[in-house]
C-alpha positions, -999 to +999 in steps of 0.1 A: -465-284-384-480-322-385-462-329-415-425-312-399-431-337-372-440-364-395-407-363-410-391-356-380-403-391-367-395-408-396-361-397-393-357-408-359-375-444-364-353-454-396-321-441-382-314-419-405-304-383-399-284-372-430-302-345-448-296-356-480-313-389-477-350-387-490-377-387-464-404-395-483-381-428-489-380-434-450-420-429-446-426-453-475-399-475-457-418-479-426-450-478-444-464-444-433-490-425-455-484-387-454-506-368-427-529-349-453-538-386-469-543-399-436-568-371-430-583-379-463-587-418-458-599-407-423-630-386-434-637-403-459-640-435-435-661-415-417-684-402-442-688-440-455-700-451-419-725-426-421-739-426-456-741-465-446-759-461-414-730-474-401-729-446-374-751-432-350-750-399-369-772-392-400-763-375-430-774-336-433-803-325-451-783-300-475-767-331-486-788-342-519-785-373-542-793-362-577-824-370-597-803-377-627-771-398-634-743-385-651-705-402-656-702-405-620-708-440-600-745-445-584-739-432-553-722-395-565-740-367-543-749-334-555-716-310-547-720-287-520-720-246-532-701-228-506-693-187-506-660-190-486-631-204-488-631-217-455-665-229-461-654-251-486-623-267-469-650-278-442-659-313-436-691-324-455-685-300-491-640-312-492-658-350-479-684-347-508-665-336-531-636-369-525-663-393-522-676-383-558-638-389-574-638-424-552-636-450-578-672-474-576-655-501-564-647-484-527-676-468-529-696-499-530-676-517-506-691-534-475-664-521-450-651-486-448 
């Protein structure tokens, strides 16, 4: 629905309302990320701000940093288990799960 609207207002900020011009042309055009990646830079943000004391939240205690390093970068936590589906789309085990695939560099970053 977000992303309908998205494209809708994209459409409607370039000028262009022929439906056989590309849309994903006219969001890159005006510089516009795509909702879900906006979401994604968005919680991940988020989740730096905390794991950095950063924010006045704390991280929870079922999220672990591992005794033991593998290939991942220094700061990789331990991936949360979920039963569910809809367990595993929720915020900390999808936000764990990005921040272990963010490259070191953003990871080590001093601003989120």
């Amino acid at each position: 629905m977000m992303l309908k609207r998205q494209r809708k207002a994209a459409r409607f900020v370039t000028g262009v309302y022929s439906h056989t011009e590309s849309v994903t042309a006219m969001m890159k055009e005006v510089n516009w990320q795509p909702i879900q990646a906006r979401h994604t830079s968005r919680r991940l943000i988020t989740f730096f701000e905390i794991y950095n004391g950063l924010s006045p939240e704390s991280l929870p205690l079922y999220i672990k940093v591992p005794t033991c390093r593998t290939r991942a970068h220094d700061c990789a936590l331990i991936q949360i288990s979920t039963n569910h589906d809809r367990s595993k789309n929720s915020f900390s085990p999808r936000t764990v799960r990005d921040w272990n695939a963010l490259p070191p560099d953003l990871v080590f970053s001093k601003t989120g």
